[in-house]
N, CA, C and O of each residue as an XYZ file, in Angstrom:
484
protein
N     -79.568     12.781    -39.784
C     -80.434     13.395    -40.752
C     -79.756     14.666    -41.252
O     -79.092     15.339    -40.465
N     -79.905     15.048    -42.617
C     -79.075     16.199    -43.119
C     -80.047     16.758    -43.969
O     -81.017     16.046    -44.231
N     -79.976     18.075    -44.536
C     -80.727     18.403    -45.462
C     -81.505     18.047    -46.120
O     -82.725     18.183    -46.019
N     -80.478     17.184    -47.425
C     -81.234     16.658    -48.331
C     -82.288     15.359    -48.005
O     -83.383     15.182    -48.539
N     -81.610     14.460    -46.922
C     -83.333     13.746    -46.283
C     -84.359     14.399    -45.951
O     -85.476     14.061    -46.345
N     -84.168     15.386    -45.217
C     -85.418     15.840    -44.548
C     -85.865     16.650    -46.046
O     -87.080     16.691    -46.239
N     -85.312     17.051    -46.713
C     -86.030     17.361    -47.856
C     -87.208     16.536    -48.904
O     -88.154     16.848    -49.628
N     -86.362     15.090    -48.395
C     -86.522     14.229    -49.686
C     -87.561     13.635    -48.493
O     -88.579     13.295    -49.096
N     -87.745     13.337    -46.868
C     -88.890     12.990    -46.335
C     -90.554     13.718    -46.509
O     -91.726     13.353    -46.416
N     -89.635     15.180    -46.872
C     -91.054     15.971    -46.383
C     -91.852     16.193    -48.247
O     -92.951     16.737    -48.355
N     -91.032     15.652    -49.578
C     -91.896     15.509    -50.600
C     -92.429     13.982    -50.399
O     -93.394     13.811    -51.144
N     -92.120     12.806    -49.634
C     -92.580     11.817    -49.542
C     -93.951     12.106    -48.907
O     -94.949     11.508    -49.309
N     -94.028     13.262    -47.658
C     -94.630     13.273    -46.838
C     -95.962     14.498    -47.736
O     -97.104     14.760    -47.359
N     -95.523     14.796    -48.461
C     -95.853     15.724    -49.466
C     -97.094     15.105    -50.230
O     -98.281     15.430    -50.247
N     -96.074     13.647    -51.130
C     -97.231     12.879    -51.714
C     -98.428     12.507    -50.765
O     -99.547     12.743    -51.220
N     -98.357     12.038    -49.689
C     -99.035     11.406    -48.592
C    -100.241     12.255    -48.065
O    -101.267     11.825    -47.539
N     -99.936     13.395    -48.291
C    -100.872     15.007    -47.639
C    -101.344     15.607    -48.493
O    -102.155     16.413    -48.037
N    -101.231     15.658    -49.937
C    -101.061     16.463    -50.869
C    -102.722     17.066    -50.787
O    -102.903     18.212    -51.199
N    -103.503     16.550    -50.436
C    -105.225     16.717    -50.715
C    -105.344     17.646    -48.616
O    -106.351     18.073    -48.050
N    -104.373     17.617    -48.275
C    -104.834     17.969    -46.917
C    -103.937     18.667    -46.808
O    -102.908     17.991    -46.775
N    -103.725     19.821    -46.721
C    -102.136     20.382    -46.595
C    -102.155     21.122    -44.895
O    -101.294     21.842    -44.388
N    -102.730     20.907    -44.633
C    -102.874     21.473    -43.130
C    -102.570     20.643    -42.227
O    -102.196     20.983    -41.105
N    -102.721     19.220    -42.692
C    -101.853     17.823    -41.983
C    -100.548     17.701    -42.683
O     -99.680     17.153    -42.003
N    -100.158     18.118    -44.000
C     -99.002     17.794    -44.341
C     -97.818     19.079    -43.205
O     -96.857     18.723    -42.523
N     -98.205     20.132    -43.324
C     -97.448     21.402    -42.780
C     -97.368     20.768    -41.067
O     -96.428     21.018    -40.312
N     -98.278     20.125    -40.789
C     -98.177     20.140    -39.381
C     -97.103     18.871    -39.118
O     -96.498     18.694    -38.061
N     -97.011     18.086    -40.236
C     -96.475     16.914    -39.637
C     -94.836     17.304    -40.656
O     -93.875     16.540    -40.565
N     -94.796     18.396    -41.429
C     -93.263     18.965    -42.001
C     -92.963     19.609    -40.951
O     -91.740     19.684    -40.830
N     -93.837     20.385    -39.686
C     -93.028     21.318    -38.749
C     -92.178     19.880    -38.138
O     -90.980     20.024    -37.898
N     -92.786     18.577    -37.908
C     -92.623     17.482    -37.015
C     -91.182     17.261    -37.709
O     -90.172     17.475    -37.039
N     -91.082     16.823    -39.084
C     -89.908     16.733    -39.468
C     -88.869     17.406    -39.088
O     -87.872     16.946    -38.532
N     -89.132     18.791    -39.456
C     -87.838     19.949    -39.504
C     -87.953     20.091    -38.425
O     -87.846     21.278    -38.734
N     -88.129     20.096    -36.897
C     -88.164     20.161    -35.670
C     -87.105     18.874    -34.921
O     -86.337     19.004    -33.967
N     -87.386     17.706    -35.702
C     -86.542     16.928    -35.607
C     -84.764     17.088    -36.046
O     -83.652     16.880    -35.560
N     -85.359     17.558    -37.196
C     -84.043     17.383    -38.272
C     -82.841     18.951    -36.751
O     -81.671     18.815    -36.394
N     -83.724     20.002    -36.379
C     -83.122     20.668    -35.907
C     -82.397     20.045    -34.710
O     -81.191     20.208    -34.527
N     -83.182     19.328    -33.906
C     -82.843     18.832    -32.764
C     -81.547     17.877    -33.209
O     -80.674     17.848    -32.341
N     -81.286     17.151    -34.314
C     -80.652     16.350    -34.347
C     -79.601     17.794    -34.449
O     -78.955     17.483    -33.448
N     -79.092     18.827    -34.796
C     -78.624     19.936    -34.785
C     -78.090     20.289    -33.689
O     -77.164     21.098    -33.731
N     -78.520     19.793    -32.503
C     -78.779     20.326    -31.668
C     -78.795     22.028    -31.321
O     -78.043     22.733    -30.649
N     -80.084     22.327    -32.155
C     -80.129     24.119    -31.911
C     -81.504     24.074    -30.751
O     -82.580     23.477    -30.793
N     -80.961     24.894    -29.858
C     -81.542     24.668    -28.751
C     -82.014     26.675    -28.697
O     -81.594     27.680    -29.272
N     -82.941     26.409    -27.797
C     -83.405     28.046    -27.432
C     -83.922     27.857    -25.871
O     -84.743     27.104    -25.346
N     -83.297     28.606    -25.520
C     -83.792     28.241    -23.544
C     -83.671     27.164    -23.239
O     -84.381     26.743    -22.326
N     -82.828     26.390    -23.813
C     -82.982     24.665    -23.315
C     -84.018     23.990    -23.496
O     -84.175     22.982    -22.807
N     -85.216     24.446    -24.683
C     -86.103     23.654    -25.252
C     -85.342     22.871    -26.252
O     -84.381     22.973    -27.015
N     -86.528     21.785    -25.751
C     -86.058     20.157    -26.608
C     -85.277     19.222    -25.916
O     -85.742     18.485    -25.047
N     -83.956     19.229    -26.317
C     -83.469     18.660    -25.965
C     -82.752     18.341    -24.492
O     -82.417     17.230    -24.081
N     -82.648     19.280    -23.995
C     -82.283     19.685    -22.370
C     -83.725     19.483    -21.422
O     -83.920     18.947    -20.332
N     -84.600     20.169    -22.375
C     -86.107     19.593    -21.630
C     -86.509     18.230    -21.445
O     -86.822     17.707    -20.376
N     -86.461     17.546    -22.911
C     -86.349     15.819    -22.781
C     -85.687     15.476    -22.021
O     -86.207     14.593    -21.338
N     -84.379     15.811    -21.646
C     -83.379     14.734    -20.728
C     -84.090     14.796    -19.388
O     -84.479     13.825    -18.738
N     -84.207     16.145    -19.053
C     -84.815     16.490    -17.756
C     -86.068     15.580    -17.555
O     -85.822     14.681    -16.752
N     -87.161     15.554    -17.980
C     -88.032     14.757    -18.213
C     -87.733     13.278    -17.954
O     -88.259     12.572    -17.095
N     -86.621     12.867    -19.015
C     -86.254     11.151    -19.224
C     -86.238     11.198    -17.133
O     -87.065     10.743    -16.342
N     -84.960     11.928    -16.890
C     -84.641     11.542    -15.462
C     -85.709     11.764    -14.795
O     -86.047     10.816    -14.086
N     -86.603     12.997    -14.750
C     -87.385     13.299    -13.398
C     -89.302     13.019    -14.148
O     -90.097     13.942    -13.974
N     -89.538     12.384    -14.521
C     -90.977     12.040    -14.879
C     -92.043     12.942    -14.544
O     -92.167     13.111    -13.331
N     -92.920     13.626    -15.342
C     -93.863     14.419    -14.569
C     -93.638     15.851    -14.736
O     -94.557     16.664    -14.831
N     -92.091     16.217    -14.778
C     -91.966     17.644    -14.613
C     -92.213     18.246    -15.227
O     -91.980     19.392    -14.844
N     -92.794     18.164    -16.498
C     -93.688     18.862    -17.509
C     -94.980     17.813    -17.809
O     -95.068     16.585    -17.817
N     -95.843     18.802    -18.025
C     -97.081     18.016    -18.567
C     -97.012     17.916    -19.964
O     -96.177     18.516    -20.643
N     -98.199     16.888    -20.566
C     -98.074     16.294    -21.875
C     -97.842     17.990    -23.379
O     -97.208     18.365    -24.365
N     -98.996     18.364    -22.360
C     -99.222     19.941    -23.283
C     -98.206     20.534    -23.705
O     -98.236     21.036    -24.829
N     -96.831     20.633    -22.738
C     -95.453     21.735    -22.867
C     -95.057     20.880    -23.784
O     -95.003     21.689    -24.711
N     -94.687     19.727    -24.332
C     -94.607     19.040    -25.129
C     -95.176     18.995    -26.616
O     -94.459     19.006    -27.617
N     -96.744     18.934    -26.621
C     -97.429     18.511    -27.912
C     -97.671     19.979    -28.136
O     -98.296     20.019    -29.196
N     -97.475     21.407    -27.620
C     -98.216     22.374    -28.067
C     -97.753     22.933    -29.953
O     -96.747     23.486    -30.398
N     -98.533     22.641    -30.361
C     -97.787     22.820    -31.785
C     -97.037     24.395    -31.663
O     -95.835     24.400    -31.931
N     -97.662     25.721    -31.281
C     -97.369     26.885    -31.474
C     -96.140     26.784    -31.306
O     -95.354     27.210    -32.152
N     -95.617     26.007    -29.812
C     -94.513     26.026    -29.234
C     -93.122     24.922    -30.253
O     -91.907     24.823    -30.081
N     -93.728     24.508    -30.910
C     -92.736     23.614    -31.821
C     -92.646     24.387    -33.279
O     -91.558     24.300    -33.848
N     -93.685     25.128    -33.928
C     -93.262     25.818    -34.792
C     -92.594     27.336    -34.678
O     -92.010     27.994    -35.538
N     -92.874     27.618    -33.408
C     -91.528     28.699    -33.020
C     -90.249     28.329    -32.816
O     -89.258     29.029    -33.023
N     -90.278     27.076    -32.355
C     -88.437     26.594    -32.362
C     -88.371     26.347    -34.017
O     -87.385     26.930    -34.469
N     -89.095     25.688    -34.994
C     -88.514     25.960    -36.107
C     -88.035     26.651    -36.542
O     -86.842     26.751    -36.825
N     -89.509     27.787    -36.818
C     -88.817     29.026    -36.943
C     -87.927     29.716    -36.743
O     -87.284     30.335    -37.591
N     -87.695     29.698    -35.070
C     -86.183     30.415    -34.506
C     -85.006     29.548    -35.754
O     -84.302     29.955    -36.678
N     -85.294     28.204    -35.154
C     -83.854     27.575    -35.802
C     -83.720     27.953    -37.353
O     -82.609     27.910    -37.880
N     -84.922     28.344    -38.126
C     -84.849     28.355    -39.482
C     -83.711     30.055    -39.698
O     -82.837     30.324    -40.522
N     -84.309     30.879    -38.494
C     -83.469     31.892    -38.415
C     -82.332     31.899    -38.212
O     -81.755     32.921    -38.584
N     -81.466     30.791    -37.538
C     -80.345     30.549    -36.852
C     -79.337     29.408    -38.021
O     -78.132     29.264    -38.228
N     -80.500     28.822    -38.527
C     -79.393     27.578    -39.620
C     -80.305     27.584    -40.831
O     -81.517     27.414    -40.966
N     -79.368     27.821    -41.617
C     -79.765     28.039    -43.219
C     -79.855     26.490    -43.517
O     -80.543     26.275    -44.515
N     -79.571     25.853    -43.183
C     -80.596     23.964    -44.061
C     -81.950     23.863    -43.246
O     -82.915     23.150    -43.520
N     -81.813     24.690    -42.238
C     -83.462     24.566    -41.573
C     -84.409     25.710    -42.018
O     -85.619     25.785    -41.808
N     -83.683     26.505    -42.614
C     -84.613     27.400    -43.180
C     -85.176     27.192    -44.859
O     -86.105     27.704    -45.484
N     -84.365     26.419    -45.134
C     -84.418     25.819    -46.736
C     -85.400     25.224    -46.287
O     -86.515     25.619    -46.626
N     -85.251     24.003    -45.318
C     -86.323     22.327    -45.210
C     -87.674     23.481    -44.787
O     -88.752     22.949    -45.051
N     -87.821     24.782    -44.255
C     -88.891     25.415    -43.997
C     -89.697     25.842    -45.081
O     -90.883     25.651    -45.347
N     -88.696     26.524    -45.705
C     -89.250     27.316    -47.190
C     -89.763     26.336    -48.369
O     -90.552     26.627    -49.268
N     -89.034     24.946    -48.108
C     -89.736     24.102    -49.055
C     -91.341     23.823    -48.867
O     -92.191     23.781    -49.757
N     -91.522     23.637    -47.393
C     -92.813     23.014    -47.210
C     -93.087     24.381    -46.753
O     -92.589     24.154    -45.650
N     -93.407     25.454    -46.668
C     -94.182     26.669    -46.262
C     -94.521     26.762    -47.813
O     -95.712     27.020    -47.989
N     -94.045     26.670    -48.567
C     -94.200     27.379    -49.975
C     -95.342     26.102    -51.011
O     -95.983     26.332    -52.037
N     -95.214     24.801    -50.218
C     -95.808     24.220    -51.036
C     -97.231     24.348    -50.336
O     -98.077     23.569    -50.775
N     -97.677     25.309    -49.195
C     -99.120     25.493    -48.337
C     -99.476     26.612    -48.678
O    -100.668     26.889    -48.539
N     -98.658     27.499    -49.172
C     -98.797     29.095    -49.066
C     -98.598     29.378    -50.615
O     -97.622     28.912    -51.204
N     -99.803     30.359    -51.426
C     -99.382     31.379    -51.777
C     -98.829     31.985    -51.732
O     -98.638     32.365    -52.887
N     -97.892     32.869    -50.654
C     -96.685     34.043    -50.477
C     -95.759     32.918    -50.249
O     -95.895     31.893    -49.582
N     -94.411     33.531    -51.242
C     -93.130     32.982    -51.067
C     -92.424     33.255    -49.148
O     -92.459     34.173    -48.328
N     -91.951     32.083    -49.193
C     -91.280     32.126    -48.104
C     -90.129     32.810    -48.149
O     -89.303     32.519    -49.014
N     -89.806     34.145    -46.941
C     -88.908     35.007    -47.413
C     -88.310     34.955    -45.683
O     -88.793     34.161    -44.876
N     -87.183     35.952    -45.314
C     -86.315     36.348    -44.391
C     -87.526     37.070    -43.579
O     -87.677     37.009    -42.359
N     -88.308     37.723    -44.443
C     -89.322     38.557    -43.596
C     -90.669     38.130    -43.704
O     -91.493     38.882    -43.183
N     -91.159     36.933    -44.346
C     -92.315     35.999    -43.618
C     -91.691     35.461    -42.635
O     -92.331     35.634    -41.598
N     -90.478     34.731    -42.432
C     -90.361     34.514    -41.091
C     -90.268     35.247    -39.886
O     -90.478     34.884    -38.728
N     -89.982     36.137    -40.263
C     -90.326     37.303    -38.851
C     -91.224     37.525    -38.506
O     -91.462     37.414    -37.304
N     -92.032     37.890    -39.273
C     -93.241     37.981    -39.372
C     -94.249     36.248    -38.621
O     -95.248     36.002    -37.944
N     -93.509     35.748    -39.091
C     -94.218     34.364    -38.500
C     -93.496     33.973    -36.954
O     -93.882     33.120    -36.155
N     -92.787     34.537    -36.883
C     -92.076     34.321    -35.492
C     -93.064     35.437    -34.279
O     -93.560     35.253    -33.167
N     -92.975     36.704    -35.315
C     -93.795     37.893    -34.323
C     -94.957     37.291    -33.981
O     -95.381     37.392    -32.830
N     -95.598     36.614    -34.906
C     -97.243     36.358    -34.530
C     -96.731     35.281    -33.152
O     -96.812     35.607    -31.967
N     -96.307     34.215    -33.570
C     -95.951     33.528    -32.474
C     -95.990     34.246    -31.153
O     -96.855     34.032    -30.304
N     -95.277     34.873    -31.059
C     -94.606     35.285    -29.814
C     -95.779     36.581    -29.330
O     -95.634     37.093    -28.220
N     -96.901     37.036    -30.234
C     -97.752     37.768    -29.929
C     -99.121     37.184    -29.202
O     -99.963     37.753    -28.508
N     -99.012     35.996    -29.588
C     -99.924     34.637    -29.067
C     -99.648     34.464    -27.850
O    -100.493     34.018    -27.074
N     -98.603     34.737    -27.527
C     -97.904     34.545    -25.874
C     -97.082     32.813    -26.118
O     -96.645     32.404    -25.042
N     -96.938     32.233    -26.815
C     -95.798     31.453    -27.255
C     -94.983     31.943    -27.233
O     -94.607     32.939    -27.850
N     -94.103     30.745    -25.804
C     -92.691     31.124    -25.236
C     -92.274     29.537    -24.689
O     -93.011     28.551    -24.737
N     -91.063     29.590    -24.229
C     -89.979     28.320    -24.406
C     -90.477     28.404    -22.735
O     -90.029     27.601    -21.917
């Protein structure tokens, strides 16, 4: 997966949500969360180091450390901070939910709240 798919998934995914945008954003973090992992941009060994661990030892996380959305749109975020095609595939779909342009400092700002929530890896 490269840029321009996950671009061209998340206006497909766009048409599909367009009347619900609170399911479309949740299921674009799903995309660009992917698209990162295929990246492999990792933070504390979330994702992908966590899955393997998991594949081998069953159980060692519960379903929650997994599905918690907070915890998957802070690895976006981070990664959107860390790789400029993940911050593009962000700014596309933040901007088509939001009034305020997606900037260098809404994401900080969206990372701070995160991490003020007590969302951590």
């Amino acid at each position: 997966m490269d840029k321009n798919s996950t671009i061209q998934a998340l206006k497909d995914a766009w048409k599909d949500n367009e009347e619900i945008p609170e399911l479309f954003f949740e299921n674009a973090i799903g995309l660009i969360q992917y698209f990162a992992v295929q990246k492999n941009i990792e933070f504390d060994g979330y994702f992908r180091t966590k899955w393997e661990i998991e594949a081998e030892h069953p159980m060692t996380f519960d379903d929650e450390y997994f599905e918690n959305e907070n915890r998957s749109e802070l690895y976006v975020y981070l990664a959107a901070e860390a790789d400029e095609d993940i911050f593009e595939c962000l700014k596309y779909a933040y901007n088509l939910v939001n009034e305020e342009e997606f900037t260098r400092e809404t994401l900080h700002r969206e990372i701070f709240l995160l991490r003020e929530q007590g969302t951590n890896f």
